[in-house]
C-alpha positions as CSV (number, residue, x, y, z in Angstrom):
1,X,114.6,115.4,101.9
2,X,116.8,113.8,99.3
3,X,115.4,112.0,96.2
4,X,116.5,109.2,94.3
5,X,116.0,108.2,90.6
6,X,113.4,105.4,90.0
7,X,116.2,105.0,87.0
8,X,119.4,105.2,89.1
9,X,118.1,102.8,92.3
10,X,120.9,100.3,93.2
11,X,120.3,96.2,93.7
12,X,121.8,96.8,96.8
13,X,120.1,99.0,99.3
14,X,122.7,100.2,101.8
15,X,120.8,101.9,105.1
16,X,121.7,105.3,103.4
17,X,119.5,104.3,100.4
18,X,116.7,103.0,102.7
19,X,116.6,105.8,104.9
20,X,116.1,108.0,102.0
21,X,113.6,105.2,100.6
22,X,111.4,105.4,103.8
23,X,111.0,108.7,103.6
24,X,109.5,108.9,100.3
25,X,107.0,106.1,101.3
26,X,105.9,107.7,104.3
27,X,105.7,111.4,102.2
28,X,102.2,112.7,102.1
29,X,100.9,114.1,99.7
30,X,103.5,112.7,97.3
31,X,104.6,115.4,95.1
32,X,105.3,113.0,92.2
33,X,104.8,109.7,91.0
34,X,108.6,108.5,91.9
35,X,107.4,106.3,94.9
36,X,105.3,104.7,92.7
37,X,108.1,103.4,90.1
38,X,110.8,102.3,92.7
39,X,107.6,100.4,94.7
40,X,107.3,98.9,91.2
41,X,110.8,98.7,90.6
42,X,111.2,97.3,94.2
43,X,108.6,94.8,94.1
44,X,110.1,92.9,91.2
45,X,113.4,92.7,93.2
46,X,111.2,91.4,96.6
47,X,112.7,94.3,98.8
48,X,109.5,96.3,99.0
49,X,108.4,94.8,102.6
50,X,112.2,95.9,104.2
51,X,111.0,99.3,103.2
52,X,107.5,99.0,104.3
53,X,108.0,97.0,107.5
54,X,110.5,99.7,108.5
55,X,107.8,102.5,108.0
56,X,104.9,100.6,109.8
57,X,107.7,100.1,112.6
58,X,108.3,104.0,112.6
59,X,104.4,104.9,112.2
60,X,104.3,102.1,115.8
61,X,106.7,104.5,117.2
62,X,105.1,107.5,116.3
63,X,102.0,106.5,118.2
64,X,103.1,105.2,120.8
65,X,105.2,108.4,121.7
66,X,101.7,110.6,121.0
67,X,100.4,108.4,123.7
68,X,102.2,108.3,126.0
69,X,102.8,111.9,126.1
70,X,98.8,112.2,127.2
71,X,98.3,113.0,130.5
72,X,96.7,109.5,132.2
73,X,93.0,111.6,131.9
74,X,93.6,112.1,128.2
75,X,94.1,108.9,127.6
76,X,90.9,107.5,129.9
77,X,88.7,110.4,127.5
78,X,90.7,109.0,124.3
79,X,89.5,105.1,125.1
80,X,86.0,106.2,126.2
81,X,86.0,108.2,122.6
82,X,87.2,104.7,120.8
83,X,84.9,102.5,122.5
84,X,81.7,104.7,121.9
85,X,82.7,105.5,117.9
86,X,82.4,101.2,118.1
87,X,79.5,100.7,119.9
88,X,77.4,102.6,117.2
89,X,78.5,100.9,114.3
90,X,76.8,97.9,113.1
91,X,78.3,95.1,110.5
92,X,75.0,93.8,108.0
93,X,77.1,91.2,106.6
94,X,80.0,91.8,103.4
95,X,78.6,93.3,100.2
96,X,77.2,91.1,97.7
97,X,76.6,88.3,100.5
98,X,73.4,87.3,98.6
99,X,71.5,86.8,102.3
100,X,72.2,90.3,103.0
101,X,71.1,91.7,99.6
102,X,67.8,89.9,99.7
103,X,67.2,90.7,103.5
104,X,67.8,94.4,103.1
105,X,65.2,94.4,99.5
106,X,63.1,92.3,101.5
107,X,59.9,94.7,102.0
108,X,57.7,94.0,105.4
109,X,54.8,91.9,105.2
110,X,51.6,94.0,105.7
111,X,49.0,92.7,108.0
């Protein structure tokens, strides 16, 4: 994978540049802390979302392609698994909701 130099990035990202640039977003682990000065670097010139929307779009495809290469019963097993991991969980309100912090150090009333 080629790198670029948070110091040498160009104002103008040809598709070269941001093919290189998506890659480093979407690295993991990142073996350095260059993504995190051209996101900075990046941010202050408002071309950050090109790169990110461009990843999310590739991460879409990347799903979608695992998916559909499940056989039709894979895919029935997969949604059963998604729809029972969400049946068990239970929302008690946002942290630091003051109703739910005095509901849950509420202690029962004894007969």
């Amino acid at each position: 994978m080629k790198k670029i130099d948070p110091n040498k990035l160009p104002e103008i990202l040809t598709p070269e540049i941001i093919t290189i640039l998506v890659e480093i977003a979407m690295e993991f682990p990142k073996k350095n802390d260059d993504w995190q000065i051209i996101s900075k670097i990046l941010i202050e010139r408002n071309q950050l979302n090109l790169i990110l929307d461009i990843v999310e779009k590739y991460k879409d495809d990347e799903r979608e392609k695992k998916w559909n290469s499940l056989s039709k019963d894979s895919q029935i097993e997969e949604l059963r698994k998604r729809e029972e991991s969400l049946k068990d969980k239970k929302f008690s309100g946002n942290m630091g909701e003051e109703e739910v912090i005095l509901e849950k150090n509420r202690k029962p009333k004894l007969p």
